[in-house]
C-alpha positions as CSV (number, residue, x, y, z in Angstrom):
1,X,-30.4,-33.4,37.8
2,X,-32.6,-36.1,36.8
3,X,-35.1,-33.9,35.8
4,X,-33.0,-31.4,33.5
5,X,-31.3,-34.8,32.4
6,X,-27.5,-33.7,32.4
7,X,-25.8,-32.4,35.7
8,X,-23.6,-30.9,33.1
9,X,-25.6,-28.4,32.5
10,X,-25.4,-26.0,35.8
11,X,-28.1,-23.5,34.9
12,X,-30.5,-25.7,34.2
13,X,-30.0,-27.5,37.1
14,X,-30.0,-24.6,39.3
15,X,-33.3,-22.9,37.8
16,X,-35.2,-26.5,37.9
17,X,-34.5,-26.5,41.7
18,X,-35.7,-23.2,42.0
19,X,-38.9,-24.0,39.9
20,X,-39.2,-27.4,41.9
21,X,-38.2,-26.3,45.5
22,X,-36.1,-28.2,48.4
23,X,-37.3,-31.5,50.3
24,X,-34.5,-32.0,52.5
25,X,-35.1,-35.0,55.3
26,X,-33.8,-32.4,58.0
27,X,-35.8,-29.6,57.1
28,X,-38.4,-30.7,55.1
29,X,-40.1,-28.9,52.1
30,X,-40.0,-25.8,51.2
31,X,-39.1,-23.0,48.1
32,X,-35.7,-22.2,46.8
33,X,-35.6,-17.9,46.5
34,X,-34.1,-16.4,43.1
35,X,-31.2,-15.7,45.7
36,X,-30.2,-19.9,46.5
37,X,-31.7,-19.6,49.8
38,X,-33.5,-22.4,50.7
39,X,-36.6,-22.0,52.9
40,X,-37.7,-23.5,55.8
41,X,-39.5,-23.2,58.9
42,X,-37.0,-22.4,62.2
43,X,-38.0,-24.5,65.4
44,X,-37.0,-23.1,69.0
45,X,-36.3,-26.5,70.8
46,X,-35.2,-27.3,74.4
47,X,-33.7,-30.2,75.8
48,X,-35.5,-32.6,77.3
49,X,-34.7,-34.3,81.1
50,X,-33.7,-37.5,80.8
51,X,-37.4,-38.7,82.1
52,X,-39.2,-37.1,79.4
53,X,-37.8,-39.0,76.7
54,X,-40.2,-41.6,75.8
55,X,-37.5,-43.3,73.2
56,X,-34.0,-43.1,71.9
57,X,-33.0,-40.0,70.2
58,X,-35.9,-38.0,71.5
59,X,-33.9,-35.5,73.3
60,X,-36.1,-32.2,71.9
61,X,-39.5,-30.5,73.2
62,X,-40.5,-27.9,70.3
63,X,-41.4,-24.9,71.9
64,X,-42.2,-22.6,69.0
65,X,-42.4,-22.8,65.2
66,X,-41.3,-19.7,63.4
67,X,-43.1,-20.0,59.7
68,X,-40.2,-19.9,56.8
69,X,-41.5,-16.5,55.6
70,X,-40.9,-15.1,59.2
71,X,-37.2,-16.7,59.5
72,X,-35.1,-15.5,57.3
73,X,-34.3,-12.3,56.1
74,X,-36.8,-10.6,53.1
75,X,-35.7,-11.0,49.7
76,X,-35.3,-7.2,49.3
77,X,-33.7,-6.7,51.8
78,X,-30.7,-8.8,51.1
79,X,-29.0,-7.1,48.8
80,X,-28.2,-10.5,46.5
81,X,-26.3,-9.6,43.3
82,X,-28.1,-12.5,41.9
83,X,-31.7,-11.0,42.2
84,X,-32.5,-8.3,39.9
């Protein structure tokens, strides 16, 4: 909003987060599609046992990393009213 200058304006907003993308503190970086879809890369985690934790709140081992472009469905494929 703060760089179309109005969050009145809804359009604007929406194609100026497409143009400029997502940074999202869970996710991270990554493109908005012409569909809304934020993208992201997809992690395959497994708990850890209480011993491997080395300090608090680090209850995940990342097993795999699937690359944004693999996780979510294709853009044509979709079948989004919005993309044309």
């Amino acid at each position: 909003m703060e760089a179309v200058g109005s969050p009145k304006d809804a359009k604007a907003v929406i194609a100026k987060m497409k143009e400029i993308g997502a940074d999202d503190k869970l996710f991270g970086k990554g493109p908005i599609r012409a569909d809304g879809r934020a993208l992201h890369d997809v992690y395959l985690v497994q708990v850890k046992k209480p011993e491997e934790s080395k300090y608090p709140y680090d209850y995940y081992k990342i097993l795999a990393t699937i690359p944004a472009n693999e996780a979510f469905r294709p853009l044509k494929d979709g079948g989004c009213p919005l993309v044309k």
